[in-house]
MDTraj code that builds the backbone (N, CA, C; nanometers):
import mdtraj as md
import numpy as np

residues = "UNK UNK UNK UNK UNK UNK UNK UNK UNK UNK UNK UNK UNK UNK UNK UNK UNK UNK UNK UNK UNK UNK UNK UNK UNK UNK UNK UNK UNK UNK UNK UNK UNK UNK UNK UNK UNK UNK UNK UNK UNK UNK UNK UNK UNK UNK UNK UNK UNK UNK UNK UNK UNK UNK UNK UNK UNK UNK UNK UNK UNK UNK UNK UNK UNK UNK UNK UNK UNK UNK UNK UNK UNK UNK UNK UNK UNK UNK UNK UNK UNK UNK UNK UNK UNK UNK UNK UNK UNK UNK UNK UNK UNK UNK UNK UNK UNK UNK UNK UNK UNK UNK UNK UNK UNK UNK UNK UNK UNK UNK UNK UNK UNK UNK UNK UNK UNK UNK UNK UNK UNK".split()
xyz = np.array([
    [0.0830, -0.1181, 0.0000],
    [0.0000, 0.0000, 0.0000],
    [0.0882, 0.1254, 0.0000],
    [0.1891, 0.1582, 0.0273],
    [0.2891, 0.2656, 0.1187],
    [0.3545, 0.2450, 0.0075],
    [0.4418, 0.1037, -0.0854],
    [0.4804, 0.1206, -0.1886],
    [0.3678, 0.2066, -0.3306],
    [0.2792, 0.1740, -0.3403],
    [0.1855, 0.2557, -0.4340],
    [0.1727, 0.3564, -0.4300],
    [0.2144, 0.4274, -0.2972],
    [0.1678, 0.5796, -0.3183],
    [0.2981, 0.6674, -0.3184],
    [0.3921, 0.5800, -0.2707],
    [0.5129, 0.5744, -0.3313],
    [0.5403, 0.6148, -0.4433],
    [0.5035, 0.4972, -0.5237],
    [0.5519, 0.4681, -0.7102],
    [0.4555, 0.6041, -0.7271],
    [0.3488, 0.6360, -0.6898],
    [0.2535, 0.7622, -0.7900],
    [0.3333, 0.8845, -0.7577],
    [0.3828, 0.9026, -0.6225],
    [0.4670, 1.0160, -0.6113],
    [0.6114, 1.0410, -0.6925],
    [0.6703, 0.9052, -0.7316],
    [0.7805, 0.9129, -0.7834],
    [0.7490, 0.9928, -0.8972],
    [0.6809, 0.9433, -0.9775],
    [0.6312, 0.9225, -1.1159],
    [0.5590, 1.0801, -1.1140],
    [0.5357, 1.1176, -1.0233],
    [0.4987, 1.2532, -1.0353],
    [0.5406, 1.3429, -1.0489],
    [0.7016, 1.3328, -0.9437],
    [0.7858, 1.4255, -0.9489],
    [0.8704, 1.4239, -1.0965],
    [0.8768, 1.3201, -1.1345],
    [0.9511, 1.2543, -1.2380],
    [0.9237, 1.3989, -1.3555],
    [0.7598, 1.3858, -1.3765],
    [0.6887, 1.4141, -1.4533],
    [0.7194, 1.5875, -1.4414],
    [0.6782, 1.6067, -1.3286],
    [0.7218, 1.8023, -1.2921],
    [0.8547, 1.8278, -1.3000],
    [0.9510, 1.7265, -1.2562],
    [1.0603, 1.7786, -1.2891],
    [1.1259, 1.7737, -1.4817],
    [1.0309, 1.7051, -1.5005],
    [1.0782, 1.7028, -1.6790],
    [1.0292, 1.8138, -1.6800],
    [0.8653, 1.8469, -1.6878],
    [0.7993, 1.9625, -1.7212],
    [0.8997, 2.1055, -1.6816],
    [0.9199, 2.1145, -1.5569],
    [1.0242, 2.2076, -1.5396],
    [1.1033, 2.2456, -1.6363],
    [1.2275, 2.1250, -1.6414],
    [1.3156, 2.1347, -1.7000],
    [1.2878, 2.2389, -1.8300],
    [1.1986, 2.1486, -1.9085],
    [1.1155, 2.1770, -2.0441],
    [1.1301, 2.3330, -2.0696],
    [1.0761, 2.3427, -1.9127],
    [1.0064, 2.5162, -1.9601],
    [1.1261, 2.6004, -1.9493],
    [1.2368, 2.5449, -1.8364],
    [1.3684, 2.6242, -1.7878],
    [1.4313, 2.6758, -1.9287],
    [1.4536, 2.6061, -1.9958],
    [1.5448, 2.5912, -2.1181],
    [1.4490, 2.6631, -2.2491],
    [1.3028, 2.6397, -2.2525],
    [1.2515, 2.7329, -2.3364],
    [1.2548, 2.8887, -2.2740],
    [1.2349, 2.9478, -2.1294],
    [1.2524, 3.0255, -2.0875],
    [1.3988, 3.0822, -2.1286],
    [1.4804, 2.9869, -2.0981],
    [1.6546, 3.0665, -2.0721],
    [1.6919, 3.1086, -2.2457],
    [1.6232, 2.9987, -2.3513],
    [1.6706, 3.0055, -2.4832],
    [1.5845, 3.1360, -2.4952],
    [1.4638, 3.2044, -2.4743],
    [1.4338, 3.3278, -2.5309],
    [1.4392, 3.4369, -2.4761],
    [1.4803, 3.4373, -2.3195],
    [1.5452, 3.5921, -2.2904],
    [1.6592, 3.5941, -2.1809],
    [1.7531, 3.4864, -2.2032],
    [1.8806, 3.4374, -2.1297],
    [1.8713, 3.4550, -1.9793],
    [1.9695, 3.5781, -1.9343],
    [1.9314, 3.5643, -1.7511],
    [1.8491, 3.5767, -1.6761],
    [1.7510, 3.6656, -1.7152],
    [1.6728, 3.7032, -1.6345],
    [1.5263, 3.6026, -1.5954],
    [1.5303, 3.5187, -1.7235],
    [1.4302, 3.4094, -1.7025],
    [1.5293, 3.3294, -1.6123],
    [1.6236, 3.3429, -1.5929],
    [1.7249, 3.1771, -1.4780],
    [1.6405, 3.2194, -1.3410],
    [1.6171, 3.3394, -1.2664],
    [1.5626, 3.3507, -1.1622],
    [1.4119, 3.3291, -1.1638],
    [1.2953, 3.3504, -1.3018],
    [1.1822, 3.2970, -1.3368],
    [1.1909, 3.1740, -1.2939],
    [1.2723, 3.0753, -1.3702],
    [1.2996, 2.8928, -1.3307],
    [1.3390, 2.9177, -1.1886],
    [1.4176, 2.9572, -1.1549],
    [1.4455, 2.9079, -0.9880],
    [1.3070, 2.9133, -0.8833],
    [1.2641, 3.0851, -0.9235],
    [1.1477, 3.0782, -0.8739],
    [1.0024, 2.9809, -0.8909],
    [1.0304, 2.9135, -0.9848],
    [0.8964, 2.8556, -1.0032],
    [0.9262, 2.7223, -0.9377],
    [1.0432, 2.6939, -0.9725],
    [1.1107, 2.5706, -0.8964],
    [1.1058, 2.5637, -0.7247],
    [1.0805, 2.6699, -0.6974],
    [1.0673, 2.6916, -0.5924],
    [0.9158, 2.7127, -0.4989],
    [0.8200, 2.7322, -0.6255],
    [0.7189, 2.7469, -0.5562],
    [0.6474, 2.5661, -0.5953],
    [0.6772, 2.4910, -0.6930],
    [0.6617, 2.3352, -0.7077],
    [0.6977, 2.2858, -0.5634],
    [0.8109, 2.3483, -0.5388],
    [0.8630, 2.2528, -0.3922],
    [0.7613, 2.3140, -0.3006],
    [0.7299, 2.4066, -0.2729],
    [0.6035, 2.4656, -0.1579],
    [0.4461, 2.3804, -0.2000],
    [0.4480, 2.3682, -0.3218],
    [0.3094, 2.3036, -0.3092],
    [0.3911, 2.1596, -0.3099],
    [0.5191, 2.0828, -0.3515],
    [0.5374, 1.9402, -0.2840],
    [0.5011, 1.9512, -0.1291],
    [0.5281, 2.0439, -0.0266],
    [0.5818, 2.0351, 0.0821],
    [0.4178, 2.0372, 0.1524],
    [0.2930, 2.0967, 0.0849],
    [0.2010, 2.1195, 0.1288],
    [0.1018, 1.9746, 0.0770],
    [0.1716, 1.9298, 0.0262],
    [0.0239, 1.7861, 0.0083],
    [0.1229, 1.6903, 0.0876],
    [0.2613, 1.7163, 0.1199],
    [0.3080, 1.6122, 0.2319],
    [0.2189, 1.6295, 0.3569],
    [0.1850, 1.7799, 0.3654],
    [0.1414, 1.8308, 0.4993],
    [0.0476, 1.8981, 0.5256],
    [-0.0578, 1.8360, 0.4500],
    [-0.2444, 1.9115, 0.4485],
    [-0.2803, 1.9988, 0.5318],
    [-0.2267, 1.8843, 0.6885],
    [-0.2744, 1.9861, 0.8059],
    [-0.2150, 2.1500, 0.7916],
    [-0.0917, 2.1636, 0.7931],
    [-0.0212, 2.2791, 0.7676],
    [-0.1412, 2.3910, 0.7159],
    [-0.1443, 2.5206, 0.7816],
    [-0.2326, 2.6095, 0.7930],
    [-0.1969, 2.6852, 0.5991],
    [-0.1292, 2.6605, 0.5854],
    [-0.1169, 2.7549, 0.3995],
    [-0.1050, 2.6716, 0.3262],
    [-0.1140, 2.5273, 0.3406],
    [-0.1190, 2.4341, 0.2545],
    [-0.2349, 2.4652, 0.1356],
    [-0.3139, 2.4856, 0.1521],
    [-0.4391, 2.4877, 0.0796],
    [-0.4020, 2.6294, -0.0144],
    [-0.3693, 2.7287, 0.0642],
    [-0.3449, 2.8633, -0.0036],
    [-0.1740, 2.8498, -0.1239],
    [-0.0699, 2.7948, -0.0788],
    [0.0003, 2.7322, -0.1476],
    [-0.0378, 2.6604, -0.2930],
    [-0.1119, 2.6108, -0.2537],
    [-0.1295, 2.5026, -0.4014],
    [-0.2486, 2.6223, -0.4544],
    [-0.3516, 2.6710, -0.4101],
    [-0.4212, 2.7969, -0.5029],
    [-0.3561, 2.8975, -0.5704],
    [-0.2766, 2.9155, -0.4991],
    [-0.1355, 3.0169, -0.5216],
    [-0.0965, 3.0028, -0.6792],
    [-0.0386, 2.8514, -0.7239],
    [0.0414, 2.8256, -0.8220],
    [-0.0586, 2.7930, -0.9281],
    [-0.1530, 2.7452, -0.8603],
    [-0.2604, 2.6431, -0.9616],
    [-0.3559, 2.7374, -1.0097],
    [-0.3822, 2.8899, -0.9817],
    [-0.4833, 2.9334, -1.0279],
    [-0.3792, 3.0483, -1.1447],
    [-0.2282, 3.0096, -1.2003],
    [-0.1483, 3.1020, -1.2423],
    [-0.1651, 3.0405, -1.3671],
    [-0.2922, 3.1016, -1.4960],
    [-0.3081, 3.0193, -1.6346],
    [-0.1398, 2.9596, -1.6704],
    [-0.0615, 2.9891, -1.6900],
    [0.0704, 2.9201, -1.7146],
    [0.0776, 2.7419, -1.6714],
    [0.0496, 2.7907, -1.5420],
    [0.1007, 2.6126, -1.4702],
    [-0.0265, 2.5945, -1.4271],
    [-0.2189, 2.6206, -1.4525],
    [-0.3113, 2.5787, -1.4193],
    [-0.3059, 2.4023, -1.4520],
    [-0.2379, 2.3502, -1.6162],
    [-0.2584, 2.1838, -1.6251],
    [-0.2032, 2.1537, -1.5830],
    [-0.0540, 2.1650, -1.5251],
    [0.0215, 2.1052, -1.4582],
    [-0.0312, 2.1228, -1.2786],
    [-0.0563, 2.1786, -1.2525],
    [-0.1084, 2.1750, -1.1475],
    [-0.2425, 2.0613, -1.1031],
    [-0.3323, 2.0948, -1.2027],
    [-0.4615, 1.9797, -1.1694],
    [-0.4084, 1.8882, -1.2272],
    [-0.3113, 1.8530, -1.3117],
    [-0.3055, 1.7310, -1.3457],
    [-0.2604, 1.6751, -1.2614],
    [-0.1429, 1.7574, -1.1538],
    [-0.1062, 1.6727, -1.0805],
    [-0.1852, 1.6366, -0.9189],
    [-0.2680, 1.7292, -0.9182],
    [-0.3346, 1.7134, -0.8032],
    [-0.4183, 1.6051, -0.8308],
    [-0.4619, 1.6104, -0.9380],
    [-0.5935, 1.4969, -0.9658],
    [-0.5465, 1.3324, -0.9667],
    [-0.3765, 1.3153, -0.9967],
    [-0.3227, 1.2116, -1.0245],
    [-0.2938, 1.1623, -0.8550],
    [-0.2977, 1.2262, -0.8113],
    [-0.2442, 1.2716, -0.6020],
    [-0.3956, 1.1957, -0.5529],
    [-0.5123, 1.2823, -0.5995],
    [-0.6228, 1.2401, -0.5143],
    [-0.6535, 1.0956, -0.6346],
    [-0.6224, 1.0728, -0.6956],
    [-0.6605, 0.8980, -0.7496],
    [-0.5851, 0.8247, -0.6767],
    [-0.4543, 0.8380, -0.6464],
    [-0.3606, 0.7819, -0.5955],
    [-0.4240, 0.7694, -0.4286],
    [-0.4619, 0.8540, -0.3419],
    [-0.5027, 0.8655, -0.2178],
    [-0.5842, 0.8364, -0.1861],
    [-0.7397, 0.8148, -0.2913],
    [-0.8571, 0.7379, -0.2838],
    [-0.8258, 0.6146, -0.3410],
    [-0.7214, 0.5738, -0.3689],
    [-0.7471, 0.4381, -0.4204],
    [-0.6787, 0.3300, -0.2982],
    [-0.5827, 0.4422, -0.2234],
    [-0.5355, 0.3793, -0.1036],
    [-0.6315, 0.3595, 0.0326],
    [-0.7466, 0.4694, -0.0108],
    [-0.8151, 0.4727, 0.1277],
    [-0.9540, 0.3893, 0.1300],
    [-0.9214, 0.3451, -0.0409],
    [-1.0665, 0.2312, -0.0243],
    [-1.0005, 0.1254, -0.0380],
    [-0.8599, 0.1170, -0.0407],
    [-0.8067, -0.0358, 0.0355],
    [-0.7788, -0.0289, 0.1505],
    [-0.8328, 0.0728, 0.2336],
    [-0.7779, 0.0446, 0.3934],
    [-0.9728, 0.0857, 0.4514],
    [-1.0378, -0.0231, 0.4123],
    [-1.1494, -0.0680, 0.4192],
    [-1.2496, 0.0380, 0.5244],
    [-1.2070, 0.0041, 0.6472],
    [-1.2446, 0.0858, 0.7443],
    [-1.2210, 0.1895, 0.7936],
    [-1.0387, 0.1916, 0.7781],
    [-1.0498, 0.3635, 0.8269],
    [-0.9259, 0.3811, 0.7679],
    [-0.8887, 0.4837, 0.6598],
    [-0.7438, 0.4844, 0.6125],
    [-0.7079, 0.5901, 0.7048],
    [-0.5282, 0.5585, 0.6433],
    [-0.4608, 0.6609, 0.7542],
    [-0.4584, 0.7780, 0.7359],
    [-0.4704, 0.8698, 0.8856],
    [-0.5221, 1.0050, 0.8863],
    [-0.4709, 1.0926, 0.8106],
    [-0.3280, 1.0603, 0.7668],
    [-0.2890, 1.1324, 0.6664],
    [-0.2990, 1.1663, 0.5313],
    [-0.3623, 1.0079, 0.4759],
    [-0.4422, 1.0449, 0.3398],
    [-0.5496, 1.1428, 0.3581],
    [-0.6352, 1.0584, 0.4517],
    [-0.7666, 1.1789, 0.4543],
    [-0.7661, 1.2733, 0.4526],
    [-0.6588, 1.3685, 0.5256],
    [-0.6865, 1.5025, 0.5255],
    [-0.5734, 1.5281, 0.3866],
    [-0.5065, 1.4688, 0.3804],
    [-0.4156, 1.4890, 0.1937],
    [-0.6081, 1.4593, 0.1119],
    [-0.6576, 1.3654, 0.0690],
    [-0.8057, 1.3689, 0.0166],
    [-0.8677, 1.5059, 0.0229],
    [-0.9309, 1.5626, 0.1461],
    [-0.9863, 1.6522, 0.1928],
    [-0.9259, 1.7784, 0.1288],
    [-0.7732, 1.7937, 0.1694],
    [-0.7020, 1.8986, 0.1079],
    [-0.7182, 1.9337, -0.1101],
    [-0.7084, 1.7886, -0.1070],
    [-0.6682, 1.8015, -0.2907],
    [-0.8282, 1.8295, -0.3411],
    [-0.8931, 1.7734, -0.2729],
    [-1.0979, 1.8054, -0.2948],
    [-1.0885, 1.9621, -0.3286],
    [-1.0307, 2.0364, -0.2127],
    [-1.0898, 2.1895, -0.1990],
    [-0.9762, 2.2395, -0.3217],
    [-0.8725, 2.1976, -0.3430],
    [-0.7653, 2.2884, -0.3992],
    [-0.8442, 2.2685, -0.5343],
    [-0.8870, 2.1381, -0.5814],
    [-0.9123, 2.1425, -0.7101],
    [-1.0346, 2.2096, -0.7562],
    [-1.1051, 2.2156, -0.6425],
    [-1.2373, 2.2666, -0.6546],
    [-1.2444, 2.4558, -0.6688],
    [-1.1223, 2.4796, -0.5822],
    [-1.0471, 2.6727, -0.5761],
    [-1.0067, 2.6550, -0.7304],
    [-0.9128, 2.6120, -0.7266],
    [-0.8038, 2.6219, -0.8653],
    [-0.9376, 2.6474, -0.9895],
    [-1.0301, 2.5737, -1.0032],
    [-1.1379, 2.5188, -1.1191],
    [-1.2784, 2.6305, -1.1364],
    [-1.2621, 2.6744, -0.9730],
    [-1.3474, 2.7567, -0.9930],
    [-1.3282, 2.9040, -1.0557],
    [-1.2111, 2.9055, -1.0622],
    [-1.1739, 3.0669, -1.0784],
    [-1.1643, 3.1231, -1.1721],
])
top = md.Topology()
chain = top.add_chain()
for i, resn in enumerate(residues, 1):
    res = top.add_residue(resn, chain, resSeq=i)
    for name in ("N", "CA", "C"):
        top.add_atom(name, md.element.get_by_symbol(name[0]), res)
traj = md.Trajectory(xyz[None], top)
């Protein structure tokens, strides 16, 4: 179970960090330095919304991931990856029959509202 949500996280980061990359290098090829601090920064706000679906409870978690996800630029990358997060977290919490662990749920709970902010706007 712990391996599966595992492998979806790998495969996630895998995925944002290509996407990154992608954009770093189309950024740096059309206006050289000043896009390098654009990439750092964005690289930097990916790791704030990684750090906030580790940690739902966390009081800006929710505002974090609205933050990035409602910016038309990175809106698909954002739900795509949230949506791939809450398949991954409901699929763990209807194999833990009776009561999954508290940490999916409120990761569930969290990715519900973000996608529902991000979609509405």
């Amino acid at each position: 179970m712990r391996y599966r949500d595992a492998g979806l996280l790998v495969v996630l980061f895998i995925m944002l960090v290509a996407v990154t990359q992608l954009m770093a290098v189309e950024q740096m090829c059309a206006s050289g330095e000043s896009d390098a601090q654009a990439v750092l920064q964005l690289g930097r706000r990916v790791e704030a919304v990684r750090g906030a679906l580790q940690h739902p409870e966390a009081p800006d978690a929710l505002a974090t991931i609205i933050e990035l996800g409602r910016e038309q630029r990175y809106y698909v990358m954002v739900r795509g990856w949230l949506a791939w997060q809450l398949q991954g977290d409901q699929s763990i919490a209807s194999a833990s029959h009776d009561q999954p662990p508290d940490n999916i749920s409120a990761r569930i709970k969290l990715l519900n509202e973000a996608i529902r902010a991000i979609d509405l706007e």
